[in-house]
C-alpha positions as CSV (number, residue, x, y, z in Angstrom):
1,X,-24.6,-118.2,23.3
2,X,-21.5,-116.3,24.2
3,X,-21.7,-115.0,27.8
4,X,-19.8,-111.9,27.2
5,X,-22.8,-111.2,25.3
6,X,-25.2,-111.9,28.0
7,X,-24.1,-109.5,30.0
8,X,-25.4,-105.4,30.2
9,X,-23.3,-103.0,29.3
10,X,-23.5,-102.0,32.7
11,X,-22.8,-105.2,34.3
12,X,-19.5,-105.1,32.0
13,X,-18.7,-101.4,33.3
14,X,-18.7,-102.4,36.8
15,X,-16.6,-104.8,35.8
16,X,-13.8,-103.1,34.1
17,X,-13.8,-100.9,37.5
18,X,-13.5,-103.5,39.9
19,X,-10.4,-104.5,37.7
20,X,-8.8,-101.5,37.7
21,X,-9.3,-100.7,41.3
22,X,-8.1,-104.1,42.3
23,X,-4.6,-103.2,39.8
24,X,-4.2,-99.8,41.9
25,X,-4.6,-101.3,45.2
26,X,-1.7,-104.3,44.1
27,X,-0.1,-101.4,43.0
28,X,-0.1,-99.9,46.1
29,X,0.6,-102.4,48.4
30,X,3.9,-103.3,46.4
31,X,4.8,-99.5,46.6
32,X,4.2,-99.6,49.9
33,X,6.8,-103.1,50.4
34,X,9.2,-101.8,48.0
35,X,9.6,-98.2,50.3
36,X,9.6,-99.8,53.8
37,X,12.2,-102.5,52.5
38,X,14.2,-99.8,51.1
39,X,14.3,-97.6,53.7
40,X,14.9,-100.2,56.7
41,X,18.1,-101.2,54.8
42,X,20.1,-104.2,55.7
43,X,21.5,-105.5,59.0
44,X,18.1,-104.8,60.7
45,X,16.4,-107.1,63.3
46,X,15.5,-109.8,61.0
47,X,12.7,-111.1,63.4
48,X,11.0,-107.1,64.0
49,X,13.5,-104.4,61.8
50,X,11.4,-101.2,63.6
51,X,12.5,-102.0,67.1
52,X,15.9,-100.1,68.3
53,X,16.6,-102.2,71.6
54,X,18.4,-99.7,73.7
55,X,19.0,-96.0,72.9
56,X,21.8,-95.0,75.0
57,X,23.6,-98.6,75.5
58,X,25.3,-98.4,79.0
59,X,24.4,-95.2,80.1
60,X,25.1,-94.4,83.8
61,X,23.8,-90.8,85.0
62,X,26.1,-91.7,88.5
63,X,29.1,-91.3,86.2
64,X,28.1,-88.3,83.8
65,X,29.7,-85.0,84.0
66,X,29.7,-83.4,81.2
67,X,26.4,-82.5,79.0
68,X,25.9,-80.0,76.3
69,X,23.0,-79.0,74.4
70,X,22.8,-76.9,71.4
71,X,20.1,-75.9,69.0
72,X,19.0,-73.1,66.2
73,X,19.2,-69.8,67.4
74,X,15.9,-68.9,65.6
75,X,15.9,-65.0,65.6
76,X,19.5,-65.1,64.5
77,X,19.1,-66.7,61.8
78,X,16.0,-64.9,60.2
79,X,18.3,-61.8,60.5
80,X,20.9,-63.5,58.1
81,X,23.0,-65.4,60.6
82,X,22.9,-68.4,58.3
83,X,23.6,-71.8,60.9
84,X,23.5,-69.7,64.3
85,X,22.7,-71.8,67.4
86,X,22.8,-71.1,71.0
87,X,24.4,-73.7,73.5
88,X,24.1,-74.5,77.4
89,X,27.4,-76.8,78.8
90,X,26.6,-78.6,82.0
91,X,29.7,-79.7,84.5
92,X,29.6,-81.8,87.2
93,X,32.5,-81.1,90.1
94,X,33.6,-82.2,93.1
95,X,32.7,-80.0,96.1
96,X,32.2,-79.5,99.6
97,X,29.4,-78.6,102.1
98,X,29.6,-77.7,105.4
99,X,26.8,-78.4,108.0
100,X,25.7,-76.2,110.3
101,X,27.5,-78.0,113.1
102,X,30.8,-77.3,111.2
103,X,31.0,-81.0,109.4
104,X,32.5,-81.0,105.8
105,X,31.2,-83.4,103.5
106,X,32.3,-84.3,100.1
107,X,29.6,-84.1,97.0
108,X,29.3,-82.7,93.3
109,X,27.9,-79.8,92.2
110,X,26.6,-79.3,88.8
111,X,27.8,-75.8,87.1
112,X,27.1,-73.7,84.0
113,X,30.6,-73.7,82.0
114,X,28.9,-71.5,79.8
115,X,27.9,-69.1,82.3
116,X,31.6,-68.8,84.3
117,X,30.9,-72.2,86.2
118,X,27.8,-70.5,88.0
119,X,26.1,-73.2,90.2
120,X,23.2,-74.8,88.0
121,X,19.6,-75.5,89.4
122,X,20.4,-78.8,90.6
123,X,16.7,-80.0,90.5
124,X,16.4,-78.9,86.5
125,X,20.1,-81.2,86.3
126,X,18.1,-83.8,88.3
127,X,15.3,-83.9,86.0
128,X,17.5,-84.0,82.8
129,X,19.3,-87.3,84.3
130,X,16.0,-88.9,84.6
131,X,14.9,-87.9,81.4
132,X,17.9,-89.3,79.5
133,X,18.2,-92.8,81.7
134,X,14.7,-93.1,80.4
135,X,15.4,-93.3,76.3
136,X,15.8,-96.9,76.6
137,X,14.6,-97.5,72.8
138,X,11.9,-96.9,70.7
139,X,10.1,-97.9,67.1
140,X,12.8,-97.0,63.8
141,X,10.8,-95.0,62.1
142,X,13.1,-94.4,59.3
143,X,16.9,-95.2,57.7
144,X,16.6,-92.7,54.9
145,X,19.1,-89.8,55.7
146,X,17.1,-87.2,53.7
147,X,14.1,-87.5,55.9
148,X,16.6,-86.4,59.0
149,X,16.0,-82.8,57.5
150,X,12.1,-83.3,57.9
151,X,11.9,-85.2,61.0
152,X,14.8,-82.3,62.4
153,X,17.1,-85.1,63.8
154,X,20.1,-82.9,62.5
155,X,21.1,-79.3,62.8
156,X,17.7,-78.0,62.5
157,X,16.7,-79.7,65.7
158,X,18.4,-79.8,68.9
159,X,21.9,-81.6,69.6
160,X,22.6,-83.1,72.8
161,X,26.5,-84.8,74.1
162,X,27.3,-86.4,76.8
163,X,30.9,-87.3,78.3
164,X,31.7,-89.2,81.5
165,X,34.1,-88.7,84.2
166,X,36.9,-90.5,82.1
167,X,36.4,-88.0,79.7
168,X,34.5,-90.8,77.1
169,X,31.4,-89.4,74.9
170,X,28.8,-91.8,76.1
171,X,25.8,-90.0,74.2
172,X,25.8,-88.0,71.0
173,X,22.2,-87.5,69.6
174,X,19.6,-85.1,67.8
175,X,16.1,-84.3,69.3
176,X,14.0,-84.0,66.7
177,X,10.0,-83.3,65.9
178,X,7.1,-84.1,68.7
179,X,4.3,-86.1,67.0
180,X,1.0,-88.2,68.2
181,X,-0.3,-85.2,70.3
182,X,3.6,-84.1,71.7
183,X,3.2,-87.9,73.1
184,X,6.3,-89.2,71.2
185,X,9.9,-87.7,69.6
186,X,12.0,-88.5,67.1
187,X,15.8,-89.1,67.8
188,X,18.5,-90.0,65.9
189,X,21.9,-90.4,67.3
190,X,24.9,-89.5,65.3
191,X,26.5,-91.1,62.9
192,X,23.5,-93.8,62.5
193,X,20.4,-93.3,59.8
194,X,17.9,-94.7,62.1
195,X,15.3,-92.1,63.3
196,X,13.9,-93.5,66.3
197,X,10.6,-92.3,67.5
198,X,10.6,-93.0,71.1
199,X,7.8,-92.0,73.8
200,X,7.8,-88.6,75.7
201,X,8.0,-84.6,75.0
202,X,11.7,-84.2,75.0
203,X,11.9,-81.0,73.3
204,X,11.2,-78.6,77.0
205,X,13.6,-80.4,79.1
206,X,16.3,-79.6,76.9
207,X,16.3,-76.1,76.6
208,X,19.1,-74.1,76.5
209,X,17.6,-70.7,78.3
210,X,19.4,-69.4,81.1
211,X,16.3,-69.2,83.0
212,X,16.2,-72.8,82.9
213,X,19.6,-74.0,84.2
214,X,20.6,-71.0,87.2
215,X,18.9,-69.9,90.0
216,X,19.7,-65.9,90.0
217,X,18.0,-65.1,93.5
218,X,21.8,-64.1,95.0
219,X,19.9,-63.1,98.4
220,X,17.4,-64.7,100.3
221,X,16.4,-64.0,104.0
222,X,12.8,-62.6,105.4
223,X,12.2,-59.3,105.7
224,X,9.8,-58.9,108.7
225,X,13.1,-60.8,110.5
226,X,15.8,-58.2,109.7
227,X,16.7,-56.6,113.4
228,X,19.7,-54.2,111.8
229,X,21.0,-52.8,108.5
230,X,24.3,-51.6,108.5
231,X,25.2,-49.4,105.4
232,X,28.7,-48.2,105.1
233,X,29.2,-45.6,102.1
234,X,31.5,-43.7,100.4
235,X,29.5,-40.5,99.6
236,X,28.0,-40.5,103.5
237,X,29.7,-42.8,105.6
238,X,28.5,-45.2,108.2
239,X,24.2,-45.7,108.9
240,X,23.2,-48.2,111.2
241,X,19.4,-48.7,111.3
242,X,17.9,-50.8,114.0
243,X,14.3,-52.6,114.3
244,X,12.6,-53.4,117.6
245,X,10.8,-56.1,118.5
246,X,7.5,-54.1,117.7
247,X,8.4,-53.6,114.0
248,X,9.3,-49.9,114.5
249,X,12.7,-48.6,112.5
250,X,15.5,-46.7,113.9
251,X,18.9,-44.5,113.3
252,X,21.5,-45.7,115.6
253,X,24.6,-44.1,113.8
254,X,25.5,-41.5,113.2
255,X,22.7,-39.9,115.1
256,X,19.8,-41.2,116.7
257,X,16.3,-40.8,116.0
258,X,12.9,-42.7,115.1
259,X,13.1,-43.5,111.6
260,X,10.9,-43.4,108.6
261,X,9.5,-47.2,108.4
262,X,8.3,-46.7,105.1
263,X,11.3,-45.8,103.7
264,X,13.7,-48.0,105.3
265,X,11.5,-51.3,104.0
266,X,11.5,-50.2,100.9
267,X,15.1,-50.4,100.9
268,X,15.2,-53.8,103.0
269,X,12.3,-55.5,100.8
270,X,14.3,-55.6,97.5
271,X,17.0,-56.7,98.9
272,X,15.3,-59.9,100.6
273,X,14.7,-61.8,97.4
274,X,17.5,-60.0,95.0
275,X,18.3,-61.0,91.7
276,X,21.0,-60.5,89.2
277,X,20.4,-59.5,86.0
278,X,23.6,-60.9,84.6
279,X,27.0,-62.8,85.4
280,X,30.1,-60.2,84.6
281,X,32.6,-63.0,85.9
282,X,34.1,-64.9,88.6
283,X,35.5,-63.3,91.9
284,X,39.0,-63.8,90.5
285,X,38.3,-61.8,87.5
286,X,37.2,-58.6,89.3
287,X,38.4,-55.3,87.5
288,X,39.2,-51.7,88.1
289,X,36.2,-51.4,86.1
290,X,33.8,-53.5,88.5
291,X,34.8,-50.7,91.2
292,X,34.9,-53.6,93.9
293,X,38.5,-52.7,95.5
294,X,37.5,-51.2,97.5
295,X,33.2,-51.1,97.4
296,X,31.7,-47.8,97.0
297,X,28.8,-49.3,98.9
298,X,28.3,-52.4,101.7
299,X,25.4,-53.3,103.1
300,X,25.2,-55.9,106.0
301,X,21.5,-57.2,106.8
302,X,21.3,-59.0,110.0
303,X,18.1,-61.3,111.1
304,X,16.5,-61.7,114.1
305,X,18.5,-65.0,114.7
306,X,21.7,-63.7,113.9
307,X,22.6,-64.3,110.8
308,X,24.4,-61.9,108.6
309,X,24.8,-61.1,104.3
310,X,26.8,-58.6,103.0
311,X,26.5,-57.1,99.7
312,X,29.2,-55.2,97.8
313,X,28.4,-52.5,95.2
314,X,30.4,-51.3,93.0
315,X,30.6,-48.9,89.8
316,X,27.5,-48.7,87.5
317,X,28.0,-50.8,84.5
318,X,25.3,-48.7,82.5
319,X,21.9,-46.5,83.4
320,X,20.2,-50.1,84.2
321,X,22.8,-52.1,85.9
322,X,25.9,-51.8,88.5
323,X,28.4,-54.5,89.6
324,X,28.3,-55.9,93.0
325,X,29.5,-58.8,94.8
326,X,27.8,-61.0,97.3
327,X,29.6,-63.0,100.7
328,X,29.5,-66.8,99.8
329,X,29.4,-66.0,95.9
330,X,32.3,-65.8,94.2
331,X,31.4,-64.3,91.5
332,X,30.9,-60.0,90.2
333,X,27.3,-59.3,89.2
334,X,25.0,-56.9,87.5
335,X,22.6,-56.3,89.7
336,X,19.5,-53.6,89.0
337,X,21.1,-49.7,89.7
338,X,18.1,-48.3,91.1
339,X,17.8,-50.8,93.7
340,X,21.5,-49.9,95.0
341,X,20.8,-46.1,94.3
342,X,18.2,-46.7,97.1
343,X,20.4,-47.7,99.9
344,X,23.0,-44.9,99.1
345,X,21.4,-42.2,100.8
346,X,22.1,-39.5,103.5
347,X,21.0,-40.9,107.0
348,X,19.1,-37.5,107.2
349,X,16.5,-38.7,104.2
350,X,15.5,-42.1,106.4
351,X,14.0,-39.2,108.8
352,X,10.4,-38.4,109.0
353,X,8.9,-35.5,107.1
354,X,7.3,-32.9,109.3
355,X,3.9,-32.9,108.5
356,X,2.4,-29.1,107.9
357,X,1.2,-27.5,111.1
358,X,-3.2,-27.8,110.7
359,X,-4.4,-23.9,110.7
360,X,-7.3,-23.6,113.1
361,X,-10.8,-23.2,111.6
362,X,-11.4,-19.4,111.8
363,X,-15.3,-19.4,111.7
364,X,-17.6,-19.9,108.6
365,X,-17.8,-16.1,108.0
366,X,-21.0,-16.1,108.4
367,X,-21.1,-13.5,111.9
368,X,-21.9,-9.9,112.5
């Protein structure tokens, strides 16, 4: 009897499943070969074609001096500027520090070109080296240029170039998408297909905020150490204020009396940890219009220890801001208007309010 026969209608249903399942899965599985194969191209690693050996070949952070970063400006462009991006350029130059004990010694500084050659954070600078002598390789991921859209390894992420001291481009790459829990990145540097998914969180260290790269505390001493404030304006001449060893404040000049302590650290305070709200240029590049030469306004704090910093203001640049210079900084910058609008005072306002005179109780009016 014929076998076929034998056999349940169900038996022969199950059958005709496993079939078909087992054609899908071939199916699959040569899919699968046929897209990989594709994608990896030729002239691979024959013996492993997803490892990229070495990311940056030759890289030497002792001999960088030139970085740039750029990437989307995202609230540009979903106003209709169509391919805006925002950039920070990072420059290495020679310079010179002098010790305490008068010695010179020759360094580098790293500088914001893109900020008038302010002096970067040189830890954040630090940090970037490290991070970029670390992309030794990493698993190709893909060779199929219209996935560098999706994985953002092109405009839409973020580019980074690097140049040497001889001027040579030693690294031009895209930062793409975080994956695997912000664990890994995908790369891809330019002009190759290979998007490289290498190990880290790139994406934060390369930022091109301001915030990031500069420092914009322009003064920096302690305030319960200032012994004098000298403030010489143009609207009421010359105020010295002097603090004894006891904390109490001071007029020295033009007149003397005890002054009001509140007042005068409210003035002081601000001034210990100042900041700038913006660069408006380099030193040489003062203007009529920064009203610098000469200041309307100097203030010179000096410490306990006797050490001195001067700071210059000038014109008001708008109802938040006025220019102002700062000794050892040369640069002009915006600093906040109501701070300065503090110091320029009359030295008769840093005297203490008369308190009204108390009127004597006059009975409860309850007597005969």
């Amino acid at each position: 009897m014929d076998p076929e026969k034998l056999m349940s209608p169900r038996s022969r249903t199950l059958e005709r499943s496993t079939l078909i399942m087992t054609g899908i899965v071939a199916v699959l599985v040569m899919y699968v070969f046929l897209t990989l194969s594709s994608d990896r191209g030729s002239g691979g690693d024959s013996r492993n074609p997803t490892i990229s050996l070495e990311f940056l070949p030759g890289f030497d952070r002792d001999r960088v001096e030139r970085i740039l970063i750029r990437e989307p400006d995202i609230a540009a462009r979903r106003n209709g500027e169509e391919g805006a991006s925002r950039s920070v350029e990072l420059e290495r130059i020679a310079h010179v520090t002098t010790s305490e004990d008068g010695k010179e010694e020759a360094g580098y500084l790293w500088t914001v070109t893109s900020e008038s050659g302010y002096p970067a954070r040189q830890e954040k600078v630090a940090e970037l080296l490290d991070l970029l002598a670390s992309m030794k390789g990493g698993n190709v991921q893909s060779r199929n240029p219209e996935s560098h859209g999706t994985l953002q390894v092109d405009a839409s992420g973020k580019e980074i170039r690097i140049q040497d001291e001889d001027g040579k481009l030693v690294g031009h790459f895209y930062v793409g998408k975080a994956i695997q829990g912000f664990t890994h990145t995908f790369v891809r540097r330019e002009g190759s297909d290979e998007s490289v998914l290498i190990p880290g969180n790139l994406a934060p260290k390369l930022v091109t905020s301001r915030n990031n790269w500069l420092d914009n505390q322009i003064l920096a001493f302690d305030a319960n150490q200032v012994a004098q404030v000298r403030i010489e304006s143009r609207a009421h001449g010359t105020i010295v204020l002097a603090r004894s060893p006891e904390g109490e404040w001071r007029a020295v000049e033009p007149t003397e009396f005890a002054a009001e302590k509140r007042l005068v650290e409210s003035m002081v305070r601000p001034l210990a940890a100042l900041r700038f709200l913006d660069i408006a240029g380099k030193g040489e590049g003062r203007t009529p219009e920064h009203g610098l030469d000469p200041p309307r306004l100097v203030i010179t704090i000096e410490t306990a220890d006797g050490k001195t910093v001067t700071l210059e203001g000038g014109t008001d640049k708008d109802e938040r801001a006025a220019y102002a210079t700062v000794t050892g900084k040369d640069f002009v910058f915006e600093v906040s208007k109501f701070t300065l609008d503090k110091i320029d005072r009359s030295v008769e306002e840093y005297r203490p309010k008369e308190k009204p005179a108390e009127t004597e109780d006059q009975g409860d009016g309850g007597g005969c």
